[in-house]
N, C-alpha and C positions, 0 to 999 in steps of 0.2 A: 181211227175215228175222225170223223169229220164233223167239223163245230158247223153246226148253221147259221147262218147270217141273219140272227134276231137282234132287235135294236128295240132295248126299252126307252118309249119317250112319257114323260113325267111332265103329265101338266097339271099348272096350280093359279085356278082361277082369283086372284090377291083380293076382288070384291068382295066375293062371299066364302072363300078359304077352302074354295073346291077341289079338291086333289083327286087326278084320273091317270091310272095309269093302261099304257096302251103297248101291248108287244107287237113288232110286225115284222115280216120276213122279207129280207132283201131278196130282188131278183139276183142271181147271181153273175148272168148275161147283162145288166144293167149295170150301172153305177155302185162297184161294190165295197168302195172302201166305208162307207157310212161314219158321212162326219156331216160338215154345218150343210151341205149339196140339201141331202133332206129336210132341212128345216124349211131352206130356202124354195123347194119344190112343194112341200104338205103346207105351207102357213102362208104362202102368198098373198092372200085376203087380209090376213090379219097385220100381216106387214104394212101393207098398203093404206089401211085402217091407220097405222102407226105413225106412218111418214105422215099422213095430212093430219093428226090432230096425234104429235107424240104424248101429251099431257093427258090427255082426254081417254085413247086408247094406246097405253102403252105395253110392249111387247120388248123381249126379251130373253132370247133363247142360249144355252149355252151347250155344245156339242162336245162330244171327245173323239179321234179317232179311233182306228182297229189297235191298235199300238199303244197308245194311251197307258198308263199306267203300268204296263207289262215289264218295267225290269229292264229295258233296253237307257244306253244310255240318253238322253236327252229325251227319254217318252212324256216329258211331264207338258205337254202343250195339248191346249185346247182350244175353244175358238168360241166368242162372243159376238153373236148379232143383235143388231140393236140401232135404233135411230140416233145416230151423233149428232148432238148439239150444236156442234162445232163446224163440220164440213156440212152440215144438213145433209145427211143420206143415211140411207140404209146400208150399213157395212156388218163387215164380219173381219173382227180381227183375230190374228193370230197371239195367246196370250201364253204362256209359262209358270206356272206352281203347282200346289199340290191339289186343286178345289179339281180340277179334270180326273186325276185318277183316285179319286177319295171319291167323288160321284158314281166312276166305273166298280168303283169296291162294294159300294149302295145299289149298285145291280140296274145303274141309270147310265145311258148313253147320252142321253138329248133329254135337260132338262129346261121347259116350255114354263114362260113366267109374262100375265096378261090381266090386264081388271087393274084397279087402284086400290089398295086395303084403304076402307075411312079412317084407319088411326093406324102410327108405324109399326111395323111386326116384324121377328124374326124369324128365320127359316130354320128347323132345322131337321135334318136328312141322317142317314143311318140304313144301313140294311134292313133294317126293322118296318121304315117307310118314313113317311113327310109328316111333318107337325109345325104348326102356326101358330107364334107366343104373340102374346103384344108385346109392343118395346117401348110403350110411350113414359116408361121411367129411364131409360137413357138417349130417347131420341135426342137431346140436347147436349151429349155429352161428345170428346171430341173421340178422333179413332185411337188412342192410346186407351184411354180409359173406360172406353167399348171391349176391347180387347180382352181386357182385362177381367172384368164383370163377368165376362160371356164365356172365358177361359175356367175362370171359379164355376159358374154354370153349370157346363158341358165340358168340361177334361181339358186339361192342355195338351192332349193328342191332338183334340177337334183342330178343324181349320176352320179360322175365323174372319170372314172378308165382311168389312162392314166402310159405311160412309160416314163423312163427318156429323157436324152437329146440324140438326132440321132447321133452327130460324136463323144460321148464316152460313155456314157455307154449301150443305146439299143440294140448295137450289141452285148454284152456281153452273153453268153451261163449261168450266173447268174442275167442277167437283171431281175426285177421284173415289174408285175403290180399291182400301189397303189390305192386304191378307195376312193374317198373323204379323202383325205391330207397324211393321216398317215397309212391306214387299207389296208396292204398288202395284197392280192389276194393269199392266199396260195397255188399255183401252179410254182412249182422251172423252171424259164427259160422263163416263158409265156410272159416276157418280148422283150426277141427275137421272141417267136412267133408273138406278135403283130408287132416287126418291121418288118420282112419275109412279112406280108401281106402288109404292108407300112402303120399300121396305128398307129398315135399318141396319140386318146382320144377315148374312148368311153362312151358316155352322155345318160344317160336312163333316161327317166320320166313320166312312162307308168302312166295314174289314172283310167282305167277302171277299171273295176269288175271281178272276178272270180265266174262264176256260181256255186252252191251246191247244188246238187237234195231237199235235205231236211234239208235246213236252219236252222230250230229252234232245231232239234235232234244234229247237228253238235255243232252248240251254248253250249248246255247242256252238250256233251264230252268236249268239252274245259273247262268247269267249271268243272268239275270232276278233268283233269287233273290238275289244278290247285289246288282244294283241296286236292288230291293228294300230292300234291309237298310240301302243308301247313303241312300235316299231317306225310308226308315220309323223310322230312328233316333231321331230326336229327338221323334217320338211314343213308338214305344215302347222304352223305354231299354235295357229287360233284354235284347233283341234280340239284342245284342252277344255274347251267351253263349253266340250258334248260329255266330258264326264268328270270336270269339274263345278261346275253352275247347273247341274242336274239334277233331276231326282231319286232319289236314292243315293246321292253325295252328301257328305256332312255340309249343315249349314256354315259358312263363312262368313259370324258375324262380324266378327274385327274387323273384315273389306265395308263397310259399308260405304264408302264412299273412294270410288278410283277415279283420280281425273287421268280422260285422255285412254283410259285402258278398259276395254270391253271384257276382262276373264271374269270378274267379281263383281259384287252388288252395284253400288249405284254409277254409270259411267257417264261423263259430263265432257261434253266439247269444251277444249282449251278455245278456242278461236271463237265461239261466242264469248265465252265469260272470264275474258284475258283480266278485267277489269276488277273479280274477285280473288282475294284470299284463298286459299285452301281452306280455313277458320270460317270464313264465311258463306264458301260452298257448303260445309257441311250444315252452318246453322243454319240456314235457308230451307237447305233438302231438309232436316231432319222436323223443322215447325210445320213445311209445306205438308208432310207425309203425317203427321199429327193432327194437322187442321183439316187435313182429307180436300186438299186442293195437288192438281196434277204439278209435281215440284220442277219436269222440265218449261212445262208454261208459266210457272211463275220464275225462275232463271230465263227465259226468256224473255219475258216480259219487265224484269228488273235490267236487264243488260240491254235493251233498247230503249228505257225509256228513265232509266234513274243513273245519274252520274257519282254519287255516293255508296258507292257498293252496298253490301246489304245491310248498311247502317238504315234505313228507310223501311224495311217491312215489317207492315202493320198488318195485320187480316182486315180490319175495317178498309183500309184505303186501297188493299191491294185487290179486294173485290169488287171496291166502286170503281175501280179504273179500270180492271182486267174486261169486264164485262161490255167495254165498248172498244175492244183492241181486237184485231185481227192478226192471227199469228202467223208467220211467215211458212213457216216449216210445220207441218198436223201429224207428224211420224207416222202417218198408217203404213202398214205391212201389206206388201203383196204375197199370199199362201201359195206355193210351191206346190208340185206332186207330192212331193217326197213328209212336207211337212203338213198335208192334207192327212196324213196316216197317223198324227199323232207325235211327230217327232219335230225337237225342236232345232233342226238342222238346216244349214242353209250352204251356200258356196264357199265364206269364209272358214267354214267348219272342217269342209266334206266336200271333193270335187267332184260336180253333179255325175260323171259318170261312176264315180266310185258308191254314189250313195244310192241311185234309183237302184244297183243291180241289188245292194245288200239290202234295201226295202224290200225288193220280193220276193227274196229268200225269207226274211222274218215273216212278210205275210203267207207265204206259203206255209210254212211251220206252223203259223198261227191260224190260219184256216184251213188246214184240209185238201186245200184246192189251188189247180196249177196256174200260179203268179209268175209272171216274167218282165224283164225289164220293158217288151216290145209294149204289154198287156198294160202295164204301168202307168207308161208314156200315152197312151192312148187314153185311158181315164183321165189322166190330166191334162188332155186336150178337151174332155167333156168337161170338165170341172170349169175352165175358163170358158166353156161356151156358155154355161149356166150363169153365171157370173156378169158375163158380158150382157148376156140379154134380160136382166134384172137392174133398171137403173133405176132408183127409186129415191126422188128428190122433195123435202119440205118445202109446200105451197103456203 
């Protein structure tokens, strides 16, 4: 059997609470992997609409790739476009949790978010389809006890990504979005984007299926890579951060905070913040990610500009100040071939030749249709043409 290349995109007009849903069939000769490529190609206009009045018309789209959710190790990455506050532009970043393949389970590939609700609302999504609460009894509340609320709600299966409080920090051009408690949404500012459209929460708990042309062959790559990763360890170390920090790995909450080591939860440059405690790294991260401000711009922003370690943070003072700092370092991601499919893979991981060839072995498995590494390479040559020729700058 051969899966065809439908991509459900879910749009939800946040004005008037208009929910459209739209299936369309990829050309298969075109651009086949179907990830953020078609947001950026079908919503141009609206993009552009975005960049020159993000406030006014905000946009906000979130993509998963072909891989997405599927069981492989590191598939839990998806990718967030949206006007950054921060760099002023139109970007698409590459992010990691469970909100990408809990959408793919909801039977949603590209979910499309435009209009401003007049009062703050919640999202929430399920195979069943899309529903629109108002949330103006916890817009003020911060992201722990959002969490929380919306957990009792909707199940603590659901996955819960919401922003801080609406009259101080969501408006914040560093505001963040947290996903179930503590797992920052690595996207700098997406926090105001979610207030621009006026929303509070977004609650995902898709349980359908992802089809795979050829089930049992896909099956048998995932055990390869795995013995792989048994076998390639002790070459390459970082390895471990594709099927330990992944999904469908148990969470590792006791890591929440590793200075200097990228395997586990929160990881923090020793050579910026030589000047903190360990004690103080954590209470930093752990207020920053509570109050729904991005915890590495406020470490940053504390280790350039306060010589008291984090005896000094306050939310009041650290938002009247952050607000006219310029950060040195914006962490955005440049998206790969490899991790355009849905996986959250990079060279540290996985040496680029060893991992385009095992991508198109999975997509082959997974679509039906002949994937090669040459085929691969050649989409990710389009991918960065698309890319390059889309600059889209706040006037």
């Amino acid at each position: 059997m051969e899966v065809l290349q439908k991509q459900t995109i879910a749009r939800v007009n946040l004005k008037d609470s208009k929910i459209e849903l739209e299936e369309i069939l990829l050309d298969s000769e075109a651009i086949g992997l179907g990830s953020y490529e078609i947001v950026w190609e079908k919503y141009k206009d609206m993009m552009a609409d975005a960049v020159s009045k993000p406030d006014k018309n905000p946009f906000l789209a979130i993509s998963t790739g072909p891989l997405t959710g599927t069981g492989v190790p590191g598939s839990a990455a998806y990718f967030i476009s949206y006007v950054s506050p921060i760099s002023g532009k139109f970007t698409t970043e590459l992010c990691e949790g469970s909100i990408g393949p809990y959408l793919r389970y909801a039977g949603i590939e590209h979910l499309v978010l435009y209009g401003k609700a007049k009062k703050p609302v919640t999202l929430w999504i399920n195979e069943k389809g899309i529903n629109v609460f108002p949330a103006q009894e916890i817009k003020n509340l911060d992201n722990l006890a959002t969490s929380e609320i919306l957990h009792r709600q909707f199940g603590e299966d659901a996955i819960v990504a919401c922003v801080g409080a609406y009259d101080k920090v969501a408006p914040s051009k560093f505001a963040s979005v947290v996903c179930d408690y503590y797992h920052e949404v690595e996207a700098l500012g997406l926090g105001q984007a979610f207030y621009n459209l006026g929303i509070k929460a977004l609650v995902v708990n898709g349980k359908g299926a992802i089809t795979i042309a050829n089930p049992e062959e896909f099956l048998q790559e995932l055990i390869e890579i795995y013995k792989y990763y048994k076998i390639s360890n002790q070459h390459y170390t970082h390895f471990n951060n594709i099927t330990g920090d992944s999904f469908l790995s148990p969470k590792n909450e006791g890591s929440f905070l590793e200075i200097g080591n990228q395997s586990f939860g929160i990881a923090v440059s020793n050579e910026r913040t030589s000047n903190f405690s360990r004690n103080e790294l954590l209470r930093i991260t752990q207020q920053s990610i509570k109050d729904g401000l991005s915890w590495r711009m406020v470490l940053d922003f504390m280790a350039e500009n306060l010589d008291d370690g984090g005896a000094s943070y306050d939310l009041s003072n650290i938002l009247r100040y952050m607000e006219n700092w310029l950060p040195q370092d914006l962490y955005q991601t440049d998206i790969s071939t490899v991790q355009a499919t849905g996986l959250f893979w990079d060279e540290a991981n996985l040496p680029f030749i060893d991992a385009i060839g095992r991508v198109a072995k999975l997509l082959r498995h997974y679509s039906g249709q002949e994937w090669n590494s040459f085929r691969l390479e050649e989409v990710g040559r389009q991918l960065t043409s698309i890319g390059d020729g889309l600059t889209l700058e706040v006037k």
